[in-house]
N, C-alpha and C positions, 0 to 999 in steps of 0.2 A: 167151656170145652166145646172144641167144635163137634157136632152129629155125625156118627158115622156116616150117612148117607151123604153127609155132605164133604167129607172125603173120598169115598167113590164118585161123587160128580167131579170132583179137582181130578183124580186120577184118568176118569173118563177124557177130559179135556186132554192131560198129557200127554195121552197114547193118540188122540186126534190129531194134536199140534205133530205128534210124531212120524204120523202118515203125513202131513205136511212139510216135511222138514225136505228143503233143497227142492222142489217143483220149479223149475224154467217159468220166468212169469208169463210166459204165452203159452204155454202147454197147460196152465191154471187155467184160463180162457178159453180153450176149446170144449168145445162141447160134443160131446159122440153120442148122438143121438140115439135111445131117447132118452139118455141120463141130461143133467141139468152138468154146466160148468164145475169144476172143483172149486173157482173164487166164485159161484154164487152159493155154493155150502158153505165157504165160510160167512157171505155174506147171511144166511137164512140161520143158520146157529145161533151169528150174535142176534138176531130179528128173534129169535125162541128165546134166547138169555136177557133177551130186554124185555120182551112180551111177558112174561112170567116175572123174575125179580126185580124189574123198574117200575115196569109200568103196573101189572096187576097188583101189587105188593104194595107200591109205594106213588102209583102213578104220575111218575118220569117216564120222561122220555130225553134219554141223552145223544141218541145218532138218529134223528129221523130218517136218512138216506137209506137207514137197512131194510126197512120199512116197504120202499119201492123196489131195495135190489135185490131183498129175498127175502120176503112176507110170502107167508103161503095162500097160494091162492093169485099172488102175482105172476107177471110173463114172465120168461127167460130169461137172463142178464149174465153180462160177463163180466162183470167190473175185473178193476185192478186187485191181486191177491194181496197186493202190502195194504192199501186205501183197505181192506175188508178185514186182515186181520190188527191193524189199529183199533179200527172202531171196536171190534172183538174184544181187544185189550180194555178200552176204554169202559166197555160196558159190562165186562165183568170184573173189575176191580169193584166198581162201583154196586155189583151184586153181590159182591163177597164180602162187604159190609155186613146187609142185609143177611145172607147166608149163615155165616159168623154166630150171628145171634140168634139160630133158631132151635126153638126148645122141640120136644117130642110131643110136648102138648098143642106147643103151634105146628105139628108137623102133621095134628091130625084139625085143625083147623082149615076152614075156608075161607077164600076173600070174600069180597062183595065188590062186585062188579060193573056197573052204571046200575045201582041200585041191586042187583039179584046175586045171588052167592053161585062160585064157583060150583060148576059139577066136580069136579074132584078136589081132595082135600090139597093140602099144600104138600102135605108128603108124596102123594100119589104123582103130584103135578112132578117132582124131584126126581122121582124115578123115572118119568116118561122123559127129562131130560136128559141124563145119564143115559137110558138107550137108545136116544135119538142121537148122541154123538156117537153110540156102538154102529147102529144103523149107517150113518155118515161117515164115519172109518171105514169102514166096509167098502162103501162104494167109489172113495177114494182110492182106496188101495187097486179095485179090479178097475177105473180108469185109469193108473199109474200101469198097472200090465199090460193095457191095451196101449198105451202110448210107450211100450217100452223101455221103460226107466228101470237102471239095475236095482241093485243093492236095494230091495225095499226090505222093510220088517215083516216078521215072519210069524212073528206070534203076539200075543198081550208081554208086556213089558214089566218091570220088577214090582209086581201088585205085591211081591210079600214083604217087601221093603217099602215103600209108597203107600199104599191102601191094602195093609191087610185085613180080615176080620176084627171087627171092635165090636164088641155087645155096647149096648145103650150104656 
């Protein structure tokens, strides 16, 4: 069965993909300074989804390119929003393998990491992803109001249908 927490990360993404939905691909690519482009949050999402479930986890590396176009701590970028949410795709299927299989016991486990174990446990790590996509909706949305785009969403979306509360 899969972990609760790891259906609110799936839920998390939905509501992301959802601020996403219909972006002009060059209105993805502006940047309104000092926020960072909307294609380089998707690109640093997939770069957090791989950094955590590929590579700390399992260490892979399936889109090195994210790496450059939105690793943190790298420059600005504006890549292509379709090219970002591919790779996206690609590197969370490929975590949700991983995901799939995690028990509560590995949830309070650590990696180890060129040799040294993770400051936070694996579950800790989960939650910090989950509100890193809350974070990144966010700021999507108040770039979508500054460039003027109608019809956006207005609220969190059917959590009581999609992710409601599950006890362990």
């Amino acid at each position: 069965m899969t972990h609760p927490l790891v259906t609110q990360l799936r839920f998390a993404r939905a509501e992301w993909l959802r601020a996403l939905a219909d972006i002009p691909p060059e209105d993805a690519r502006r940047r309104l300074l000092p926020m960072n482009s909307i294609s380089w949050i998707a690109a640093h999402l997939a770069w957090h989804e791989q950094s955590n479930w590929l590579y700390r986890a399992q260490g892979k590396i399936l889109v090195p390119a994210v790496i450059e176009l939105g690793g943190y701590g790298k420059p600005p970028s504006a890549p292509p929003l379709d090219e970002m949410l591919e790779a996206w795709r690609t590197i969370t299927a490929a975590a949700d393998l991983y995901l799939d299989a995690l028990t509560t016991a590995e949830m309070q486990s650590h990696w180890t990491v060129k040799g040294k174990p993770a400051a936070a446990d694996i579950g800790t790590t989960l939650l910090r992803v989950i509100y890193h996509y809350w974070y990144h909706t966010g700021e999507i949305m108040a770039i979508r109001q500054m460039l003027g785009h109608p019809n956006l969403p207005e609220f969190v979306g059917d959590i009581d249908t999609q992710a409601p509360y599950q006890p362990e």
